[in-house]
C-alpha positions as CSV (number, residue, x, y, z in Angstrom):
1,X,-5.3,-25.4,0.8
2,X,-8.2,-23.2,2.2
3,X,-11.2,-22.0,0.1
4,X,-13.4,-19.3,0.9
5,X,-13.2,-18.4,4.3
6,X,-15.2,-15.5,5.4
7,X,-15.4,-13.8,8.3
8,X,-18.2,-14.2,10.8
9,X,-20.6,-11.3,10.2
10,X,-23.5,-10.4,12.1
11,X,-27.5,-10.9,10.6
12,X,-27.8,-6.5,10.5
13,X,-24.7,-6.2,8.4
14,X,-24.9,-9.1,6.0
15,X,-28.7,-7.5,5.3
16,X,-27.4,-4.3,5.0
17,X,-24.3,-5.2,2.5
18,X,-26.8,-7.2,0.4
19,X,-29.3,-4.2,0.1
20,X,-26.7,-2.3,-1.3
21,X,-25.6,-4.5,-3.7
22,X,-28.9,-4.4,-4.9
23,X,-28.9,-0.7,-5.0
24,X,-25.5,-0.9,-6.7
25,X,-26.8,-3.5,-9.7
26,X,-29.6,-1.2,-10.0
27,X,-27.0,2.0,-10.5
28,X,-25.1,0.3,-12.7
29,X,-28.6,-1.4,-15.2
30,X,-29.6,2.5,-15.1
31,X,-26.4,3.7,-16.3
32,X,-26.4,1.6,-18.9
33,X,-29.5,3.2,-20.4
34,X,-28.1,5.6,-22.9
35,X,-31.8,7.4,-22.2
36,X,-31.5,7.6,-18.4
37,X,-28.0,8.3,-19.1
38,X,-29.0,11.6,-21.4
39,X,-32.1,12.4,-19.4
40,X,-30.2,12.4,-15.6
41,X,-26.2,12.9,-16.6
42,X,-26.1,9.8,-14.7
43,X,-24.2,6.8,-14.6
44,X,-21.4,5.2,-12.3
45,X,-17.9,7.1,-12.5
46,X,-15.1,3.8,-11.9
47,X,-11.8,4.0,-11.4
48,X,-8.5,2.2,-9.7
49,X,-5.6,1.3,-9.6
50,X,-2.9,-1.8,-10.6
51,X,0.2,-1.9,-7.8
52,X,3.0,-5.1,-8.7
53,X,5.7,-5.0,-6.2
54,X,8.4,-7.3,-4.5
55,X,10.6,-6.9,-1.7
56,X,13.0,-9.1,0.1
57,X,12.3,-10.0,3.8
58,X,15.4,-10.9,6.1
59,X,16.0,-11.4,10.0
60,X,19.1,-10.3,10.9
61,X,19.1,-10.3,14.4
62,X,19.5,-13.5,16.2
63,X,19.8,-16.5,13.9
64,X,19.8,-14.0,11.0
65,X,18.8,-15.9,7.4
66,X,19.3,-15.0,4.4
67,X,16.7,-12.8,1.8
68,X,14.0,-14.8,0.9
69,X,11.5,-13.5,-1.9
70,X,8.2,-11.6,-1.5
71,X,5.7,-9.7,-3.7
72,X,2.3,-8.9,-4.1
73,X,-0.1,-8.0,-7.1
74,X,-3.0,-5.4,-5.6
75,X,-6.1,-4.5,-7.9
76,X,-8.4,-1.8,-6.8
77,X,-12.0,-0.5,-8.5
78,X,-13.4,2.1,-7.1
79,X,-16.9,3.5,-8.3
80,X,-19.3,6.1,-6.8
81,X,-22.5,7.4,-9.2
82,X,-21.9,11.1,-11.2
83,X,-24.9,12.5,-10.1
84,X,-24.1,13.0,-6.6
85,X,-27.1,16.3,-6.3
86,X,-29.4,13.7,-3.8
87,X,-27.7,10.6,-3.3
88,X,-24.1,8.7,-3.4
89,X,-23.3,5.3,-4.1
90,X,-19.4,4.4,-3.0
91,X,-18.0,1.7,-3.4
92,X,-14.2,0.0,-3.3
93,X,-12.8,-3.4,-3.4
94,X,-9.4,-5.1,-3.4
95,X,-7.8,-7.9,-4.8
96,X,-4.6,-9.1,-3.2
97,X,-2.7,-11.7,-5.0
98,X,0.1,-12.5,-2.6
99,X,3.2,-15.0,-3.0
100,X,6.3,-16.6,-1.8
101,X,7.3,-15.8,2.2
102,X,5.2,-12.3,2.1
103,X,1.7,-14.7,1.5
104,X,3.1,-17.0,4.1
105,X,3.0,-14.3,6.5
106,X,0.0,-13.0,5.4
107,X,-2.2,-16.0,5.9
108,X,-1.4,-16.5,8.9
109,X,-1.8,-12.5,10.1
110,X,-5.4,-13.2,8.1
111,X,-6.4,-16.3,10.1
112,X,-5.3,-14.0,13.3
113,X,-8.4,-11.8,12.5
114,X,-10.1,-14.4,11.0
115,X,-10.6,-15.8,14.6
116,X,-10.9,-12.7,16.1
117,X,-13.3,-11.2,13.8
118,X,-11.3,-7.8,13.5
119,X,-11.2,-7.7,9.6
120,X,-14.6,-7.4,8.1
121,X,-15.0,-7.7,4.7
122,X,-12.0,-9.8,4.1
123,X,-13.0,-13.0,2.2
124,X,-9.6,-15.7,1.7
125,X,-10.6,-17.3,-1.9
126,X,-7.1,-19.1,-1.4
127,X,-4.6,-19.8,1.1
128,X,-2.0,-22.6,0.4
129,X,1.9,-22.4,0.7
130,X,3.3,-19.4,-1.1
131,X,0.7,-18.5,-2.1
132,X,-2.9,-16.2,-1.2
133,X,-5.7,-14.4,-2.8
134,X,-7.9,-11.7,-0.7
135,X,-10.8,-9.7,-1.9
136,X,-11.2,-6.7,0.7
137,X,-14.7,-5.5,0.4
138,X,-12.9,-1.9,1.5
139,X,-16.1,0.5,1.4
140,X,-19.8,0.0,0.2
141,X,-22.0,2.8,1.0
142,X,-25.0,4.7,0.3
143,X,-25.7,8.4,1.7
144,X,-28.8,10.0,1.5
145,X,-28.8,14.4,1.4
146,X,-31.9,16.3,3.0
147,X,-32.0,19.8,4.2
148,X,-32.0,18.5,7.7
149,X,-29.6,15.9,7.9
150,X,-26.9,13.5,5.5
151,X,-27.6,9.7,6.3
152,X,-25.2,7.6,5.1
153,X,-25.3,3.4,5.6
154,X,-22.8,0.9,4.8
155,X,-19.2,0.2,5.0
156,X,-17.3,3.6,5.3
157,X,-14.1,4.4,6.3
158,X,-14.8,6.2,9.2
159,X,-12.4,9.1,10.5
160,X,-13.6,9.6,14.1
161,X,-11.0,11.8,15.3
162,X,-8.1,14.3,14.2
163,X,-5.0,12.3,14.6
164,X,-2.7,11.2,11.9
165,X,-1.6,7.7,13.1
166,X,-2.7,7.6,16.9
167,X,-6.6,8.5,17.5
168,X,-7.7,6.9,20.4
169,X,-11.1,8.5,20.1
170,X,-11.8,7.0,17.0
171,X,-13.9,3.7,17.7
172,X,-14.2,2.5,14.3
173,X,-11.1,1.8,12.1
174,X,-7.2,1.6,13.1
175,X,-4.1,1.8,11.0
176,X,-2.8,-0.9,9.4
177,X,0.5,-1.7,10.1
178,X,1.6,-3.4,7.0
179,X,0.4,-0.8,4.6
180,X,3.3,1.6,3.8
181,X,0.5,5.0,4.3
182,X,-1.1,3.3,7.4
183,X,-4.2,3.0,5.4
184,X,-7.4,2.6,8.0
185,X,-9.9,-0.1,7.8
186,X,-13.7,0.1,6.9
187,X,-16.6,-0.6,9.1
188,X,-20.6,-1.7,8.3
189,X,-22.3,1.6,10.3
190,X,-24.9,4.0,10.1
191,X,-24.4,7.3,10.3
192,X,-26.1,10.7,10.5
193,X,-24.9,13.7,10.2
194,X,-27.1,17.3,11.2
195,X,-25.9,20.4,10.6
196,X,-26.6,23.5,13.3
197,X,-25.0,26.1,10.9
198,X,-21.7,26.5,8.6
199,X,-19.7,25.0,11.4
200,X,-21.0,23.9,13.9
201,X,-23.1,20.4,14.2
202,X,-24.0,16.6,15.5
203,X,-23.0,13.5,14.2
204,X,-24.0,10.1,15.3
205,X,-22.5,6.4,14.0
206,X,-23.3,3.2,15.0
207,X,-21.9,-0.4,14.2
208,X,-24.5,-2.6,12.6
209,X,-24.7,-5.2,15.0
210,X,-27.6,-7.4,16.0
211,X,-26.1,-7.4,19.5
212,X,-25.1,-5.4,22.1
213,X,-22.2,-7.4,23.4
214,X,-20.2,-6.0,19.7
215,X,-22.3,-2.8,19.4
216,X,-20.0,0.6,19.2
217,X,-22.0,3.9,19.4
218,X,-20.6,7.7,18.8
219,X,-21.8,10.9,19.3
220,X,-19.8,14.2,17.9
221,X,-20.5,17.8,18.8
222,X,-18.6,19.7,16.9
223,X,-18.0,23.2,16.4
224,X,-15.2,26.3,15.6
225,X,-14.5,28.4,18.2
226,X,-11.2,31.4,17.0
227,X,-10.2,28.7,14.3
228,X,-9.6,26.4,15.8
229,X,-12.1,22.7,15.2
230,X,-12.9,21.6,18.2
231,X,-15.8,18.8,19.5
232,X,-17.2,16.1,22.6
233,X,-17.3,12.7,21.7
234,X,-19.4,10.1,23.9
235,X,-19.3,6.3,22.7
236,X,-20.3,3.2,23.8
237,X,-18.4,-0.3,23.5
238,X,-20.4,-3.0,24.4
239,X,-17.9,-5.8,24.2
240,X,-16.1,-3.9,27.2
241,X,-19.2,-2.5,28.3
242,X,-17.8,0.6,29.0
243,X,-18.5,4.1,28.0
244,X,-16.4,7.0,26.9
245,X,-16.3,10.6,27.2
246,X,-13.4,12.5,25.0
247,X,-12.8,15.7,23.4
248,X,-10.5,16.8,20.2
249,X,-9.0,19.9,19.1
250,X,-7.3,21.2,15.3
251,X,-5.9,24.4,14.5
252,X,-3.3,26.8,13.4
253,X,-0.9,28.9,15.3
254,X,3.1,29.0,13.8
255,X,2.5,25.5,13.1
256,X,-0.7,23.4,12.9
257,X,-1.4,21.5,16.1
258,X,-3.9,18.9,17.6
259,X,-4.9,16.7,19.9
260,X,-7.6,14.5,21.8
261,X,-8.7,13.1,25.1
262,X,-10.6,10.1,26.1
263,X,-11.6,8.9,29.4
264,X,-12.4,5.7,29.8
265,X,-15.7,4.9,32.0
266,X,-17.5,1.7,33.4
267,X,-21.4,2.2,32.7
268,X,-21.9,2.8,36.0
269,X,-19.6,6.0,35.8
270,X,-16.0,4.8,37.9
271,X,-13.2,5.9,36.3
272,X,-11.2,2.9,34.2
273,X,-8.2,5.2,32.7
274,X,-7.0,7.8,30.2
275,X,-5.9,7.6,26.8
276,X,-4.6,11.1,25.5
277,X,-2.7,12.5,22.0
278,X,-0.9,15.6,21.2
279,X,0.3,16.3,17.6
280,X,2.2,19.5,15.2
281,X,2.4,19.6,11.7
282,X,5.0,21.8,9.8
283,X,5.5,23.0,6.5
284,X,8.6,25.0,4.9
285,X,7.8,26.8,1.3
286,X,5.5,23.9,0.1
287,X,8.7,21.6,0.0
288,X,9.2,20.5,3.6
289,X,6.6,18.6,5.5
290,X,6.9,17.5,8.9
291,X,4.5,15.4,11.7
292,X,5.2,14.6,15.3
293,X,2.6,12.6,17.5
294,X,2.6,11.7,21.1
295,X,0.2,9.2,22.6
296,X,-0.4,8.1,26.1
297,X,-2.2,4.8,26.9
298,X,-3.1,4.7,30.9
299,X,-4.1,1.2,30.8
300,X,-0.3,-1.1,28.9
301,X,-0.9,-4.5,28.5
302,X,2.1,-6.5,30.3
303,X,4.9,-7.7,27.7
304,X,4.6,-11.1,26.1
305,X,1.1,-11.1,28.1
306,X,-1.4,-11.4,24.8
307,X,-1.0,-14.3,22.1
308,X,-1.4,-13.1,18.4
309,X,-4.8,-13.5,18.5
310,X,-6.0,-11.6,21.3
311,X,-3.9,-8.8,20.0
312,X,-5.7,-8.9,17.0
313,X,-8.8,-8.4,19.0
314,X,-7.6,-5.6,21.0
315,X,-9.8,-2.5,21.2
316,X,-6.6,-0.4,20.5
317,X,-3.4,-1.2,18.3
318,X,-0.8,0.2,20.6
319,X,-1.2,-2.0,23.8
320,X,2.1,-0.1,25.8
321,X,2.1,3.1,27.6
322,X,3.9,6.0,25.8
323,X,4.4,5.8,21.6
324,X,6.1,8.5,19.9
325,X,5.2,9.1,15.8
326,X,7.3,11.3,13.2
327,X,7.0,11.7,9.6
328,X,8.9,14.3,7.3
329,X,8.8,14.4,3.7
330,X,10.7,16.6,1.4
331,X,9.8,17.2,-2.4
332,X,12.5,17.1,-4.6
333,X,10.9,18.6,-7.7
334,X,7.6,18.1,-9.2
335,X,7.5,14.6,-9.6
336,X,9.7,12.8,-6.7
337,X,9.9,13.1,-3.4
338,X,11.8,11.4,-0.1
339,X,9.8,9.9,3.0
340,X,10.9,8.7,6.2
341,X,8.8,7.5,9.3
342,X,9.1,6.2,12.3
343,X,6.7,4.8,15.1
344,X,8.7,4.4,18.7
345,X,7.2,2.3,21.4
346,X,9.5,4.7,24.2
347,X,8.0,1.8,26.9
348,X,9.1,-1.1,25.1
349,X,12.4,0.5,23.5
350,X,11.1,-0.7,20.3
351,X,9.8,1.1,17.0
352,X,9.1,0.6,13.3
353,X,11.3,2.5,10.2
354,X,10.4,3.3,6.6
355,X,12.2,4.9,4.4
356,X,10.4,5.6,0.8
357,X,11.3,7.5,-2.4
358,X,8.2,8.2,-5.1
359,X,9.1,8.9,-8.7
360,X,5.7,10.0,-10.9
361,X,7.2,8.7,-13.6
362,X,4.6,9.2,-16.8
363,X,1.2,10.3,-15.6
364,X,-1.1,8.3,-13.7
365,X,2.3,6.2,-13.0
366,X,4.5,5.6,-9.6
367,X,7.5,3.9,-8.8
368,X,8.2,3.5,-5.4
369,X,11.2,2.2,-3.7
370,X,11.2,1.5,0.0
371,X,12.9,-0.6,3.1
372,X,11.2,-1.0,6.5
373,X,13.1,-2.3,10.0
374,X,11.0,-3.4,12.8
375,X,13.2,-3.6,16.5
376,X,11.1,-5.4,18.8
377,X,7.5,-5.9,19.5
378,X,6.2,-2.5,18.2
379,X,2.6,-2.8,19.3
380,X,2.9,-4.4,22.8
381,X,1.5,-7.4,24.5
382,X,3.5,-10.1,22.3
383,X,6.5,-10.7,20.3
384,X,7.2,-10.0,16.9
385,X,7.5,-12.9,14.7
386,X,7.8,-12.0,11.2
387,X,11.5,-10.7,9.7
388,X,12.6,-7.4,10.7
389,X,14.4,-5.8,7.8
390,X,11.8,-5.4,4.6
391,X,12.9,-3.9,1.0
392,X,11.5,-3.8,-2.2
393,X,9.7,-1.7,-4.6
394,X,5.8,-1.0,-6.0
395,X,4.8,0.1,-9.1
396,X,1.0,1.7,-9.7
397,X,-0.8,2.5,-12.5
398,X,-4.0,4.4,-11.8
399,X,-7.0,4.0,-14.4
């Protein structure tokens, strides 16, 4: 049995999560002041949601086994203050109660990034066998509004770039392979945000880091030019020590379409290699939904080359050359609708499969029934070791 294990965090971003919790105690004493309440309409606004699930995980390839049981109970509170006119105070945290062979596989995928320090926030209260229990600190933030320019500090879920599931020139979260909706991780930044008119504008984020060798640094320019967004991105990763130059682009024509374009640079200026995505989304009468992504790595990591660990480390999540992504989802009426997905490593001749079907089945309830097959080792750089063919089904209940 393991008890609370954190992650290694660095001196900036501990002080910075405790001054916010500070200023979140304080939010919530004022709000609880039926006079300050009256006098400001303020108060915290808090909210969530309860998912049970369980699912059956199976290898069926060689030295296929039989089902073995799996399930999870997630809890979720969100809060951010009502009176939003000067200030916002944002907040989210998980609680992950895991068992049987899916908390197996999850402790060891959370010492993975325990060791590399790739999941911040993530504190293990319990790890023994069969059983885990996670509290994902998933956002904590406060953002400031001036007439010249929003700051924001904290941990934000930071969308860098325009891509759906590949965005290579976003620096500061990735998609998370085990969450059915790819859900993106949270990072401790700073950010700044200054507005040069209605569309047009800079924005600057940087990693709270008390050292250079795990700083990241962006810089957006961003504008609309016929329509369409477009922007320049520069960023600096120190534990690379390299910088980047990239560009993105979203707009309509007959269909939406997107894309971006990083190259890769030593600080001295040589050229390291390219990293590039091209995207289309489609929809038919509000009832047909379709997305198709491309993305080009110029710089694969050889098969079986990286142990678990240093892929948890890696700067990017897909570590071959060319990945393919499609998604289409079609509503069936009002309250249900049908999902499929699938994420093809074209290198490796490998990719990952969900199926879903969501049922809103009294309001503020879901039901959702699902299976995922994984064929071969989907992000590149090592083997997949976990069971292939997943099933089950969720049931949420927002509050």
């Amino acid at each position: 049995m393991e008890k609370l294990r954190s992650l290694p965090r660095s001196a900036a971003a501990t002080a910075a999560v405790l001054f916010l919790a500070v200023a979140v105690c304080g939010a919530v004493a004022q709000s609880a002041s039926p006079a300050a309440g009256a006098a400001q309409s303020g108060g915290l606004q808090i909210g969530g949601s309860l998912a049970d699930g369980a699912l059956l995980l199976q290898d069926t390839g060689v030295g296929a086994s039989s089902p073995s049981l799996a399930g999870s109970s997630v809890l979720t509170l969100n809060f951010v203050n009502a009176n939003r006119t000067f200030a916002k105070v944002e907040g989210s945290v998980v609680v992950n109660l895991l068992y049987g062979a899916y908390a197996d596989g999850y402790a060891a995928a959370v010492a993975q990034a325990v060791s590399a320090s790739t999941a911040p926030g993530l504190l293990s209260l319990l790890t023994t066998q069969g059983a885990a229990v996670t509290v994902n600190l998933q956002k904590l933030y406060l953002e400031v509004y001036t007439n010249a320019a929003d700051f924001s500090m904290g941990r934000e879920i930071i969308n860098f770039g325009v891509g759906t599931l590949f965005s290579p020139i976003d620096a500061f979260s990735r998609p998370t392979l085990t969450d059915l909706n790819y859900a993106r991780s949270g990072s401790d930044v700073f950010r700044v945000d200054v507005p040069f008119g209605d569309v047009s504008g800079a924005e600057g984020v940087t990693s709270l880091s008390n050292s250079l060798d795990t700083l990241v640094s962006a810089i957006k320019l961003y504008t609309n030019v016929h329509d369409f967004d477009v922007s320049a991105v520069g960023i600096y990763r120190g534990a690379t020590g390299e910088v980047l130059a990239g560009a993105d682009f979203k707009g309509d024509l007959v269909a939406g379409i997107y894309g971006e374009a990083v190259e890769h640079l030593f600080t001295n200026g040589s050229r390291q290699y390219f990293e590039g995505m091209a995207g289309a989304d489609y929809s038919v009468a509000d009832t047909f939904f379709a997305t198709a992504e491309y993305y080009y790595n110029g710089n694969p990591a050889a098969p079986g080359s990286l142990t678990p660990a240093e892929i948890a480390a890696a700067e990017g999540l897909f570590l071959n050359q060319h990945y393919l992504y499609g998604n289409v989802r079609y509503l069936l009426n009002e309250i249900m609708n049908l999902q499929a997905s699938v994420v093809y490593d074209i290198s490796g001749s490998s990719f990952l499969a969900t199926v879903q079907y969501d049922w809103n089945v009294v309001q503020n309830a879901d039901l959702q029934l699902y299976g995922r097959y994984i064929y071969g080792d989907i992000q590149g750089g090592g083997g997949w070791s976990g069971p292939n063919l997943q099933y089950g089904f969720q049931v949420t209940v927002a509050f």
